[in-house]
CHARMM internal coordinates of N, CA and C (Angstrom, degrees):
IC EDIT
DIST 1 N 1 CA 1.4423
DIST 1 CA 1 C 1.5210
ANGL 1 N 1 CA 1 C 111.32
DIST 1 C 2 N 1.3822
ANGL 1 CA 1 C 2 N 121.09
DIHE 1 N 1 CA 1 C 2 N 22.70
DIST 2 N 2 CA 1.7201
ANGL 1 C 2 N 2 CA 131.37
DIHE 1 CA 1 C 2 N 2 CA -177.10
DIST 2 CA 2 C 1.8541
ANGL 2 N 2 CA 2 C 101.43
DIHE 1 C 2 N 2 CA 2 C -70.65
DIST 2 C 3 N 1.7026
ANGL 2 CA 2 C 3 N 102.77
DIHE 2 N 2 CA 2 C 3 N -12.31
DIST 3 N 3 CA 1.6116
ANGL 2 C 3 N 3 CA 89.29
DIHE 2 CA 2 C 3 N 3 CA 178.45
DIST 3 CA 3 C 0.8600
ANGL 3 N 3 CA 3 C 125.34
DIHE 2 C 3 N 3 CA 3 C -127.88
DIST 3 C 4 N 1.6864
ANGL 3 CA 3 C 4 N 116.97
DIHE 3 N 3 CA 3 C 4 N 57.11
DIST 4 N 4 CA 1.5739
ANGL 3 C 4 N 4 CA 134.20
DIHE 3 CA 3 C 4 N 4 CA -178.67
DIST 4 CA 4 C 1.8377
ANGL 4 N 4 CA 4 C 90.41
DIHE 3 C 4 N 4 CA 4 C -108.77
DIST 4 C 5 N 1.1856
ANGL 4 CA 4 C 5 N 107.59
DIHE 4 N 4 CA 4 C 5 N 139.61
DIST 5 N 5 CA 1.4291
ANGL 4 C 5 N 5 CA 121.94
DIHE 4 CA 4 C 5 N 5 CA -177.31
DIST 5 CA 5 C 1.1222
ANGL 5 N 5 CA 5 C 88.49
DIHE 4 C 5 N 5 CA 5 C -123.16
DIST 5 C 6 N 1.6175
ANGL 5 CA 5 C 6 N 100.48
DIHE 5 N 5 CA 5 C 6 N 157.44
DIST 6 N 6 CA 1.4498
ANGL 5 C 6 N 6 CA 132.38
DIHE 5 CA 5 C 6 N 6 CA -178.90
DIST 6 CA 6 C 1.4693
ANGL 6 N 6 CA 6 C 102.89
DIHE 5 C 6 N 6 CA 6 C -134.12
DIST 6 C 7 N 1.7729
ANGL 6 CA 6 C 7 N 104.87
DIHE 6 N 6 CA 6 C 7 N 137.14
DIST 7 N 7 CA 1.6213
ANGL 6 C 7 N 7 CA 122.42
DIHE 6 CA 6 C 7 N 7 CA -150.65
DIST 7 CA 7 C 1.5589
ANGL 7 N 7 CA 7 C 90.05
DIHE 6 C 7 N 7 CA 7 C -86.82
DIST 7 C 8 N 0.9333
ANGL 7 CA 7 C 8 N 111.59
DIHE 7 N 7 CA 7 C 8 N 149.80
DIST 8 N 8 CA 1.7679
ANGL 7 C 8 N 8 CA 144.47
DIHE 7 CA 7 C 8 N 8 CA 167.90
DIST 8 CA 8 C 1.2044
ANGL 8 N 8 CA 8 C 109.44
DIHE 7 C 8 N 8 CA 8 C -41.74
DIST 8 C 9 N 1.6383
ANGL 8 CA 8 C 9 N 108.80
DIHE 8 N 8 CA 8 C 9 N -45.57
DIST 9 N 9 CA 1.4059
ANGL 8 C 9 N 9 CA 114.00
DIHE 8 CA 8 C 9 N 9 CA -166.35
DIST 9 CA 9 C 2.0937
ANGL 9 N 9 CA 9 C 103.47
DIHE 8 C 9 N 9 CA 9 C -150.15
DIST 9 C 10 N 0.9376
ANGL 9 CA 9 C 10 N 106.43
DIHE 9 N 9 CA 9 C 10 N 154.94
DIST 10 N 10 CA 1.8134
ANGL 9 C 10 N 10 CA 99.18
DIHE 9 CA 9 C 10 N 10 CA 172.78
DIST 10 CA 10 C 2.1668
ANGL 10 N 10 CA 10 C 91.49
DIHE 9 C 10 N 10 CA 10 C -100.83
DIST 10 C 11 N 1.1185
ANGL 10 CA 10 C 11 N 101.02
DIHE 10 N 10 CA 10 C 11 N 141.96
DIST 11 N 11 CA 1.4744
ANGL 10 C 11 N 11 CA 119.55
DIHE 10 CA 10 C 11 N 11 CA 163.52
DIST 11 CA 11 C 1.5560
ANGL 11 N 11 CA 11 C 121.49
DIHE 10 C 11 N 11 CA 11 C -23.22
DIST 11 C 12 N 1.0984
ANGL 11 CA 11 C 12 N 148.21
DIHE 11 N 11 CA 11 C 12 N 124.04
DIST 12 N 12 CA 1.3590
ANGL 11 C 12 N 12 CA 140.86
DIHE 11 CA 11 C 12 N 12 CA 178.20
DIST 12 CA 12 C 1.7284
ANGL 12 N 12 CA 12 C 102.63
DIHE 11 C 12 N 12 CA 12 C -45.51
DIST 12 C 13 N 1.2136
ANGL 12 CA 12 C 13 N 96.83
DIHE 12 N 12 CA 12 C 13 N -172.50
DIST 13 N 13 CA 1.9900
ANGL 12 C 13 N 13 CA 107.55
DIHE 12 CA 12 C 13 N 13 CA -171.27
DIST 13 CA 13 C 1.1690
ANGL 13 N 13 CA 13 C 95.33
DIHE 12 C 13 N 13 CA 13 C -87.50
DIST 13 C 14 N 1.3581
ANGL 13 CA 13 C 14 N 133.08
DIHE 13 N 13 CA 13 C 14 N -32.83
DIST 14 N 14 CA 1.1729
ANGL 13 C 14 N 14 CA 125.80
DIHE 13 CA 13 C 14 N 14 CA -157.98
DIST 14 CA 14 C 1.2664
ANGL 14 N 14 CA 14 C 93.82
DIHE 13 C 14 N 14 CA 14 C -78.00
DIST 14 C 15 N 1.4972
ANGL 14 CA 14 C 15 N 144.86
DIHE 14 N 14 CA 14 C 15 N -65.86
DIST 15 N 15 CA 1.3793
ANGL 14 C 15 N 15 CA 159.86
DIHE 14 CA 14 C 15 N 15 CA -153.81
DIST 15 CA 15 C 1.4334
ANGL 15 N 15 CA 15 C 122.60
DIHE 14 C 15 N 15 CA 15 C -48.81
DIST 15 C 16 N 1.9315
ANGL 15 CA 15 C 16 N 97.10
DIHE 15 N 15 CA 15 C 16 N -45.70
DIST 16 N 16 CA 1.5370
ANGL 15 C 16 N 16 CA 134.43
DIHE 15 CA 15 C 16 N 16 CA 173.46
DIST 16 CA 16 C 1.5829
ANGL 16 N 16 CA 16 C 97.27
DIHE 15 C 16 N 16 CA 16 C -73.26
DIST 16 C 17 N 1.2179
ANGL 16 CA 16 C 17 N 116.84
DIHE 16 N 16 CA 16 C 17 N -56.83
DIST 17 N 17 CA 1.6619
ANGL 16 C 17 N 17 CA 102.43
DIHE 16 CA 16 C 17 N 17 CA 170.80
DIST 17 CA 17 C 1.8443
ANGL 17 N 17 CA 17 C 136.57
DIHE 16 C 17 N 17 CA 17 C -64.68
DIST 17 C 18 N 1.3996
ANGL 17 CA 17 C 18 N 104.57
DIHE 17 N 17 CA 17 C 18 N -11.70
DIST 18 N 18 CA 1.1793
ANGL 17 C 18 N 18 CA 139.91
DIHE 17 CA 17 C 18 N 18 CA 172.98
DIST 18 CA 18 C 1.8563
ANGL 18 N 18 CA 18 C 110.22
DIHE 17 C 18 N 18 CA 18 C -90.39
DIST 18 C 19 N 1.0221
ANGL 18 CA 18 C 19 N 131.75
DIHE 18 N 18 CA 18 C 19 N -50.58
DIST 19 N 19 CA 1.6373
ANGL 18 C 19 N 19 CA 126.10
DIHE 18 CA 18 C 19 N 19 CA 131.97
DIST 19 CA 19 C 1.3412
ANGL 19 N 19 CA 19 C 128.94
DIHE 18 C 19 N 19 CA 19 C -26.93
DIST 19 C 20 N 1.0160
ANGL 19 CA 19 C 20 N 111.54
DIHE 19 N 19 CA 19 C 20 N -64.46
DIST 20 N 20 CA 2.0276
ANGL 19 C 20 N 20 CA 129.23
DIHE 19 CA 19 C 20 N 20 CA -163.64
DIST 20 CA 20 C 1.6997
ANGL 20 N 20 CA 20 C 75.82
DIHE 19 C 20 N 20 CA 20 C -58.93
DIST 20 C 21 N 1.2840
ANGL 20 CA 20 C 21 N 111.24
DIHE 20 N 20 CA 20 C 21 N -75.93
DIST 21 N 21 CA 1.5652
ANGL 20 C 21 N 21 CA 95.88
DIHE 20 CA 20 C 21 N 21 CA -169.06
DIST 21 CA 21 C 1.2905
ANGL 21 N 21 CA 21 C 145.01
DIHE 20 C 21 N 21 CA 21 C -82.57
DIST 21 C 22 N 1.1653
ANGL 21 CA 21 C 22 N 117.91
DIHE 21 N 21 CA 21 C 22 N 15.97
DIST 22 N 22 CA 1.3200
ANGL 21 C 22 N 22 CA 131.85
DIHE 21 CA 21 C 22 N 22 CA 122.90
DIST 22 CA 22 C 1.4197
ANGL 22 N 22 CA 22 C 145.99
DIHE 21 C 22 N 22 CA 22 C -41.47
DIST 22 C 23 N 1.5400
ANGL 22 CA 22 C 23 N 103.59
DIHE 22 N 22 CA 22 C 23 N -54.21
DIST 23 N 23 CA 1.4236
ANGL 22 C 23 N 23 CA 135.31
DIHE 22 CA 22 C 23 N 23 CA 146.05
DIST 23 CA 23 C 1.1238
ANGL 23 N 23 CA 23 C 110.72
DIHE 22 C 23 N 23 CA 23 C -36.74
DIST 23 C 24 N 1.4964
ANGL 23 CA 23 C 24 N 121.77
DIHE 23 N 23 CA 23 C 24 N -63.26
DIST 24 N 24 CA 1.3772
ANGL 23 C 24 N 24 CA 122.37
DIHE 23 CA 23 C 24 N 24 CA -172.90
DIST 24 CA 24 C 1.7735
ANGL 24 N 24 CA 24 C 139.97
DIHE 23 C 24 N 24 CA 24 C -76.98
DIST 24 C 25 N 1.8292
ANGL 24 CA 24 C 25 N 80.80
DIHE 24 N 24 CA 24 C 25 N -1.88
DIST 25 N 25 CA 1.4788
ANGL 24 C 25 N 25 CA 113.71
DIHE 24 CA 24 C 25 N 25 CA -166.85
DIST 25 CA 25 C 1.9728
ANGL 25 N 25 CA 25 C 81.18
DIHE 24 C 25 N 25 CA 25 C -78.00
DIST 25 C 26 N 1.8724
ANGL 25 CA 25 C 26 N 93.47
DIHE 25 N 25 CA 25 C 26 N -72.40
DIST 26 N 26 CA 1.4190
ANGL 25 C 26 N 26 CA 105.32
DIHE 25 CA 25 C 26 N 26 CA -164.17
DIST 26 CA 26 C 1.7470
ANGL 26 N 26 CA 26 C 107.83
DIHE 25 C 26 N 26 CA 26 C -53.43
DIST 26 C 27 N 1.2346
ANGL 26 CA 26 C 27 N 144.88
DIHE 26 N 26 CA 26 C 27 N -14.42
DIST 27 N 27 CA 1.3208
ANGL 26 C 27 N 27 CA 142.43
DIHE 26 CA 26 C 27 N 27 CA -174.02
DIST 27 CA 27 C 2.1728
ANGL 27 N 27 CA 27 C 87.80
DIHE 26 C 27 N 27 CA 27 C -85.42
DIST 27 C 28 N 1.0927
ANGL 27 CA 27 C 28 N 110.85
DIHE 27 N 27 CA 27 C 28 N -56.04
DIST 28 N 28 CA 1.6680
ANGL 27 C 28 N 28 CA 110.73
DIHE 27 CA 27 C 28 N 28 CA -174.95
DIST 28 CA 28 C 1.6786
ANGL 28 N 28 CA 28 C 84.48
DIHE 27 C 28 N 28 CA 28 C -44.29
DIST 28 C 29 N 1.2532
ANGL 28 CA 28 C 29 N 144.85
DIHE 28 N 28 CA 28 C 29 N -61.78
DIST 29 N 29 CA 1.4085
ANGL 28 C 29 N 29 CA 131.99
DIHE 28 CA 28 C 29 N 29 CA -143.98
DIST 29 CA 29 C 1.4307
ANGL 29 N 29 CA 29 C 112.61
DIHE 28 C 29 N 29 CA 29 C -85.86
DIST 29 C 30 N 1.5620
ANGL 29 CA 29 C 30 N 105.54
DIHE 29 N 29 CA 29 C 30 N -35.67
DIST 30 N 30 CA 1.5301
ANGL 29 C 30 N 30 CA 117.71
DIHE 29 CA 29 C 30 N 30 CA 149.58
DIST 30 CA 30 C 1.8162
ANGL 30 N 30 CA 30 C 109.94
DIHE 29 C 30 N 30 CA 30 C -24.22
DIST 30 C 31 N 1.1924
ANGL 30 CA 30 C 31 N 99.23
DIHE 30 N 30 CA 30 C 31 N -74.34
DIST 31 N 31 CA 1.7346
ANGL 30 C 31 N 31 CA 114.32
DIHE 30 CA 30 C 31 N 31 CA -169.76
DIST 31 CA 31 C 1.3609
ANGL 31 N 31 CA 31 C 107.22
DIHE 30 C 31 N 31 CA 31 C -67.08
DIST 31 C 32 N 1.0763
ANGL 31 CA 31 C 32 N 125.54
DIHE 31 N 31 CA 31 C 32 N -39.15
DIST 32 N 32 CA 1.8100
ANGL 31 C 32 N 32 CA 125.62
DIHE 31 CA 31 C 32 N 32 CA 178.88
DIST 32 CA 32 C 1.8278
ANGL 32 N 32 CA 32 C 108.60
DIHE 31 C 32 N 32 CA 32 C -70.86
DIST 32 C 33 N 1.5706
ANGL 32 CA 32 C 33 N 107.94
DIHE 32 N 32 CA 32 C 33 N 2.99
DIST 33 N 33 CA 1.6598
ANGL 32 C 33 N 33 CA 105.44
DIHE 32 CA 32 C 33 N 33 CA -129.36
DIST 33 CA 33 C 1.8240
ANGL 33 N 33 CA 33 C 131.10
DIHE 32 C 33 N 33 CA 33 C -23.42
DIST 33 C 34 N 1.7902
ANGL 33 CA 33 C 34 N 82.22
DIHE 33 N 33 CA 33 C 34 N 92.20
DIST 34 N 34 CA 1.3572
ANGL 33 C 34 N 34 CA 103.95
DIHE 33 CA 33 C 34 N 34 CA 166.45
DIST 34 CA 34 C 1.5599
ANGL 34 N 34 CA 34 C 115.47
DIHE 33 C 34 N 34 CA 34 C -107.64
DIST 34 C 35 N 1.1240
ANGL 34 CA 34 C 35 N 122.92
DIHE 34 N 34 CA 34 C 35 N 161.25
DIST 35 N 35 CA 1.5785
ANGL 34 C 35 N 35 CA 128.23
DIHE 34 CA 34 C 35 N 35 CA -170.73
DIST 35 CA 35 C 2.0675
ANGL 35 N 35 CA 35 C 99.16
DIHE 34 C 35 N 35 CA 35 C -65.11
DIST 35 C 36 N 1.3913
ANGL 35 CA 35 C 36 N 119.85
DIHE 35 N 35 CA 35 C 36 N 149.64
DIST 36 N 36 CA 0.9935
ANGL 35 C 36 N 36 CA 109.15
DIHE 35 CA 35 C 36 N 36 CA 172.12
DIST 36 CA 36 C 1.7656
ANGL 36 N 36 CA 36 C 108.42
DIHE 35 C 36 N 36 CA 36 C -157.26
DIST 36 C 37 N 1.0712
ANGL 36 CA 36 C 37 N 122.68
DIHE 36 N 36 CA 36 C 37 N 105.42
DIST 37 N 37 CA 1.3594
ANGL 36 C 37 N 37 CA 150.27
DIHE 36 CA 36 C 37 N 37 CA 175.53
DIST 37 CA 37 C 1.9016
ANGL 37 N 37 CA 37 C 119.10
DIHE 36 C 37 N 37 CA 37 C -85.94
DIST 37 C 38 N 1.5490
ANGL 37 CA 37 C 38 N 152.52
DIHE 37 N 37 CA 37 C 38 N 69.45
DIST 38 N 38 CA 0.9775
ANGL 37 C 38 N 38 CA 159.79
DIHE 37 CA 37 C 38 N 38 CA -67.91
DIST 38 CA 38 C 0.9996
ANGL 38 N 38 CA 38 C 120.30
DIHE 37 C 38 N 38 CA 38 C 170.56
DIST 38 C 39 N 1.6739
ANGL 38 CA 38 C 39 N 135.21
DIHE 38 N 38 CA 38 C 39 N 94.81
DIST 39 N 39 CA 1.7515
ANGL 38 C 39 N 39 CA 120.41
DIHE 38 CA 38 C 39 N 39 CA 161.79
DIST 39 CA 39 C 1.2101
ANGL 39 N 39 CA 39 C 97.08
DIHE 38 C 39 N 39 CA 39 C 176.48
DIST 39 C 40 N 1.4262
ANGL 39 CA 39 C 40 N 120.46
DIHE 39 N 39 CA 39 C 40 N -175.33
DIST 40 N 40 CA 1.4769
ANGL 39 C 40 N 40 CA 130.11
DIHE 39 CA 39 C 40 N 40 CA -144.43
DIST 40 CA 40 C 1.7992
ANGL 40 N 40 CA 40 C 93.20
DIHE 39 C 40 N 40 CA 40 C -156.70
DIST 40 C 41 N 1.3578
ANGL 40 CA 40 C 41 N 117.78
DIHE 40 N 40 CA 40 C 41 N 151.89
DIST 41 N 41 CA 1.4191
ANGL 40 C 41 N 41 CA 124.53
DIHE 40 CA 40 C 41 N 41 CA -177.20
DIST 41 CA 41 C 1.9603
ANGL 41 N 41 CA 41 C 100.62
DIHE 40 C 41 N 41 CA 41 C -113.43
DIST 41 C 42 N 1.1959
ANGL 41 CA 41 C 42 N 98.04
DIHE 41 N 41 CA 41 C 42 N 120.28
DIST 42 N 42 CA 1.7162
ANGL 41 C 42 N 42 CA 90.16
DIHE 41 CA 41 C 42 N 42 CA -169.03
DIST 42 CA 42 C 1.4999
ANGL 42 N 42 CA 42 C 108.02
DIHE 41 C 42 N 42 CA 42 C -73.77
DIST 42 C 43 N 1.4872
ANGL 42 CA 42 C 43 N 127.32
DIHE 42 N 42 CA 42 C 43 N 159.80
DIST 43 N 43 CA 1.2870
ANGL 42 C 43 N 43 CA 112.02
DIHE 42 CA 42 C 43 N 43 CA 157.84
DIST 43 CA 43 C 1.4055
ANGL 43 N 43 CA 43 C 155.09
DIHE 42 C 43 N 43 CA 43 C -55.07
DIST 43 C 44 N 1.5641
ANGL 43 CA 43 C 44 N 100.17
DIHE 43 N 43 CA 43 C 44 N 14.88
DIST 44 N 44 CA 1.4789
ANGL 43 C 44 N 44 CA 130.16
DIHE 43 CA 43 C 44 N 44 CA -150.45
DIST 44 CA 44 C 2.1634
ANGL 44 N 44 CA 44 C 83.67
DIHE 43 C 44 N 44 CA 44 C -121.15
DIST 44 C 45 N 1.0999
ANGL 44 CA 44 C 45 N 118.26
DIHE 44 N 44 CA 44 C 45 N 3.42
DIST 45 N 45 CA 1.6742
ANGL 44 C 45 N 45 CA 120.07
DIHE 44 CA 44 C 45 N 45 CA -145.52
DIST 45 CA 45 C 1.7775
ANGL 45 N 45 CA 45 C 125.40
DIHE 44 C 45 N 45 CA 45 C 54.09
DIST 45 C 46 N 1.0876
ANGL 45 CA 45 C 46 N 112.49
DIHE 45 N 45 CA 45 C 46 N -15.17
DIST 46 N 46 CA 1.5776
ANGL 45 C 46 N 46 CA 124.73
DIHE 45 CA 45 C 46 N 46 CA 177.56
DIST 46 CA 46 C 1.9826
ANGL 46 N 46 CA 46 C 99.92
DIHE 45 C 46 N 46 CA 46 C -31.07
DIST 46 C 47 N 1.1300
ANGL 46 CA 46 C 47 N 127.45
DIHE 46 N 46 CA 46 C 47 N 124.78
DIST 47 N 47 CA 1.4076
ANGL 46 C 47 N 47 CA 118.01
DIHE 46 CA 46 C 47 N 47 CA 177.45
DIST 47 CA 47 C 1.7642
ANGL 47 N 47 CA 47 C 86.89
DIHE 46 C 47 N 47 CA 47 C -127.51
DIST 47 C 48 N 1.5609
ANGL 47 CA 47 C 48 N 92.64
DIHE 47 N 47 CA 47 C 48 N 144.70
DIST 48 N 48 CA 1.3359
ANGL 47 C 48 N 48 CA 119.13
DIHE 47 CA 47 C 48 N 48 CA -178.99
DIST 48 CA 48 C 1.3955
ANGL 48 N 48 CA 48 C 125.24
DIHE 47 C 48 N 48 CA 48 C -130.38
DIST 48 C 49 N 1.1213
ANGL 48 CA 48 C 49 N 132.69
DIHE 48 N 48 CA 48 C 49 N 119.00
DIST 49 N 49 CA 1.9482
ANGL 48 C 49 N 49 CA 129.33
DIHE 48 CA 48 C 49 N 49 CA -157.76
DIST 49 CA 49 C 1.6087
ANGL 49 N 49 CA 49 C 90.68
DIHE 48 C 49 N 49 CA 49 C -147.60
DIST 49 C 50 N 1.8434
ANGL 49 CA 49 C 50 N 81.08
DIHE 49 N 49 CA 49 C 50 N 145.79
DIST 50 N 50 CA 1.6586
ANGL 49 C 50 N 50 CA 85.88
DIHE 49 CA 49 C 50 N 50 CA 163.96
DIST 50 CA 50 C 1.4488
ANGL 50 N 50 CA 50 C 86.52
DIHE 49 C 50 N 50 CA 50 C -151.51
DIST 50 C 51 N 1.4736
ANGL 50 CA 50 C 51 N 107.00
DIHE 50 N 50 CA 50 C 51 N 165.36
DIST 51 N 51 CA 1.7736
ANGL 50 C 51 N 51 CA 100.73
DIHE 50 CA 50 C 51 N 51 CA -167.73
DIST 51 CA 51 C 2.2249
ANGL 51 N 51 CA 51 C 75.96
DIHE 50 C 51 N 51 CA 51 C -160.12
DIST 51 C 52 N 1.3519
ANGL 51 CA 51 C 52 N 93.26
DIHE 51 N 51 CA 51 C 52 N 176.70
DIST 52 N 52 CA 1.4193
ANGL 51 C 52 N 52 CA 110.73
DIHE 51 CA 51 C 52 N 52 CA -161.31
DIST 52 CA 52 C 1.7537
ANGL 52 N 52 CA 52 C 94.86
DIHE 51 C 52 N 52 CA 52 C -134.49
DIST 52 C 53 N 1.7861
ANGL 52 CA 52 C 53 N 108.78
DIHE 52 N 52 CA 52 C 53 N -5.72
DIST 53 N 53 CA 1.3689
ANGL 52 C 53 N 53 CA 103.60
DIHE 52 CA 52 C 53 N 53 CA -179.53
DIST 53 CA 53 C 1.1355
ANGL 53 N 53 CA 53 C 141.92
DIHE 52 C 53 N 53 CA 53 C -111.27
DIST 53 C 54 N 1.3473
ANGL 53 CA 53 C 54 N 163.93
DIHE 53 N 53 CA 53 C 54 N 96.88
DIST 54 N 54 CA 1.1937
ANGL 53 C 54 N 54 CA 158.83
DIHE 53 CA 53 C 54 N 54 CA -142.35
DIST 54 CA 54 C 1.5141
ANGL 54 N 54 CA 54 C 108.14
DIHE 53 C 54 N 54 CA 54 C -40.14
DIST 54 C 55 N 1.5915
ANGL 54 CA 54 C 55 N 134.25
DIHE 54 N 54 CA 54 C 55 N 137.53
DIST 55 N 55 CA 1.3075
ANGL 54 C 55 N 55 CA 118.83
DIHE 54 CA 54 C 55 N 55 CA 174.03
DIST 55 CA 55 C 1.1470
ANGL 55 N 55 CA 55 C 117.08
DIHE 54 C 55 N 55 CA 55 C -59.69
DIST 55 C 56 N 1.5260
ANGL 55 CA 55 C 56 N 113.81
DIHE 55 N 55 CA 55 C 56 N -17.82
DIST 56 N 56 CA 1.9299
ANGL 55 C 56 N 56 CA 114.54
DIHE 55 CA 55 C 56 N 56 CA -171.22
DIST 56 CA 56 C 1.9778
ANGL 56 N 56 CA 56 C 110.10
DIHE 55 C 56 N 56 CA 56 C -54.77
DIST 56 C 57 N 1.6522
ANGL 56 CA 56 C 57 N 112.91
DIHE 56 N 56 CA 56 C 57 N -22.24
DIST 57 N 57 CA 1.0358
ANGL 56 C 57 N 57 CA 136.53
DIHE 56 CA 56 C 57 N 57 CA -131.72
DIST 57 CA 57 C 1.5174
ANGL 57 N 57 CA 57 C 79.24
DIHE 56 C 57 N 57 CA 57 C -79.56
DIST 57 C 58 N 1.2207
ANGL 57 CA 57 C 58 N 120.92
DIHE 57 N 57 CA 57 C 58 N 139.21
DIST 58 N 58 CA 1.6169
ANGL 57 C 58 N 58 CA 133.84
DIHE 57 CA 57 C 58 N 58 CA 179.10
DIST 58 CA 58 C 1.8273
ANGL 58 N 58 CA 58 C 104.82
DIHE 57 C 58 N 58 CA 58 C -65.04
DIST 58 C 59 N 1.5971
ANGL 58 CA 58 C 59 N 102.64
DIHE 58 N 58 CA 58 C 59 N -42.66
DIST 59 N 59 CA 1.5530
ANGL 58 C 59 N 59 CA 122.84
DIHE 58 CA 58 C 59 N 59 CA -177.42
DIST 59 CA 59 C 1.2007
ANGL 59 N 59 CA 59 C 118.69
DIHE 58 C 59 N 59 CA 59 C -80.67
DIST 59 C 60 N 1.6718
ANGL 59 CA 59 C 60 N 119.82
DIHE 59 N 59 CA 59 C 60 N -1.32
DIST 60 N 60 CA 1.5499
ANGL 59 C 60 N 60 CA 131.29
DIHE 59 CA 59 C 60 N 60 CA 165.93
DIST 60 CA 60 C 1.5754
ANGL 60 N 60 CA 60 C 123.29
DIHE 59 C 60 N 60 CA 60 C -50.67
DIST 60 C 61 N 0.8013
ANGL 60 CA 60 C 61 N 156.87
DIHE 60 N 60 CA 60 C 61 N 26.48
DIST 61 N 61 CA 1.5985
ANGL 60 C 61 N 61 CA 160.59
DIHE 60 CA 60 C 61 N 61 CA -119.72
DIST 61 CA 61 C 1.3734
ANGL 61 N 61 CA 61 C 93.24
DIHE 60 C 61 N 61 CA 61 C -127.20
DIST 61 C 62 N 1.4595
ANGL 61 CA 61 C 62 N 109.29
DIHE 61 N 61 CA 61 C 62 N 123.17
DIST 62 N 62 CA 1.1499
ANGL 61 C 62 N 62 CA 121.29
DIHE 61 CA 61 C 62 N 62 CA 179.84
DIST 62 CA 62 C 1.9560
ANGL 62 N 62 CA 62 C 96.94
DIHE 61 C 62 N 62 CA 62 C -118.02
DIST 62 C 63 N 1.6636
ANGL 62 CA 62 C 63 N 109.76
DIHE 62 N 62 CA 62 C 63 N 133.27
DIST 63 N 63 CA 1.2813
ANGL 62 C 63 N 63 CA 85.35
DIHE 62 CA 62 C 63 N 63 CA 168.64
DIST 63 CA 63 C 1.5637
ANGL 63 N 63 CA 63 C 122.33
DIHE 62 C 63 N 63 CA 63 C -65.71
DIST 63 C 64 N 1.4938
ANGL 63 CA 63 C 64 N 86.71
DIHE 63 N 63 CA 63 C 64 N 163.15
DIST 64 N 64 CA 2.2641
ANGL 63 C 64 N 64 CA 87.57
DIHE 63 CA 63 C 64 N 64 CA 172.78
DIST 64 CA 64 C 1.5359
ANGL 64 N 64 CA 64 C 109.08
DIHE 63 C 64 N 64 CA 64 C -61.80
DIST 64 C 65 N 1.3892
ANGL 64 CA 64 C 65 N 111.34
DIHE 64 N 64 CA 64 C 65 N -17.05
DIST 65 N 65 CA 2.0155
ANGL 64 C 65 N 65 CA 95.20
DIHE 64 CA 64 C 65 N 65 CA -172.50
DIST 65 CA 65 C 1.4486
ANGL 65 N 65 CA 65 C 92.20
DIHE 64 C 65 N 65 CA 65 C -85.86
DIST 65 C 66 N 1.0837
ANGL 65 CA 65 C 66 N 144.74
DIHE 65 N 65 CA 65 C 66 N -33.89
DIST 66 N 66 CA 1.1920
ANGL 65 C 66 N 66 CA 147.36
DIHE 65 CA 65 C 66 N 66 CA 146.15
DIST 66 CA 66 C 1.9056
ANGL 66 N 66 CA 66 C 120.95
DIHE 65 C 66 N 66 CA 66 C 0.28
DIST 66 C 67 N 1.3627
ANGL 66 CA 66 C 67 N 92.21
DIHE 66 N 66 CA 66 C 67 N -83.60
DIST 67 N 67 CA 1.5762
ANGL 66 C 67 N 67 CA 120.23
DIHE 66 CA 66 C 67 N 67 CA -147.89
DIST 67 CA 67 C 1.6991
ANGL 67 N 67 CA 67 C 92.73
DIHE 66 C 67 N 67 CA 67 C -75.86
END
COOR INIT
IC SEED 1 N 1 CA 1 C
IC BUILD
């Protein structure tokens, strides 16, 4: 485990609060288990996704501003 790095900086509040609920979006779809695809592009361009679906998944669709 000599090649786990540790970040420079942790994410502003806004970004980390912009995660958590995302996170919290995809755990609700977890529990309903419905498909869930998820994230936000920061104003910095930073893009952040979390999804619950395999890419093989026909219903995987990420937008292009996204990807």
């Amino acid at each position: 485990m000599n090649d786990l790095q540790v970040p420079d900086s942790l994410p502003t509040d806004d970004k980390l609060r912009a995660m958590q609920i995302v996170a919290q979006m995809k755990a609700a779809a977890d529990k309903a288990g419905a498909k869930f695809i998820g994230g936000f592009m920061s104003p910095d361009g930073e893009r952040f996704i979390m999804s619950n679906m395999d890419e093989s998944d026909p219903d995987h669709i990420i937008p292009d501003i996204l990807s």
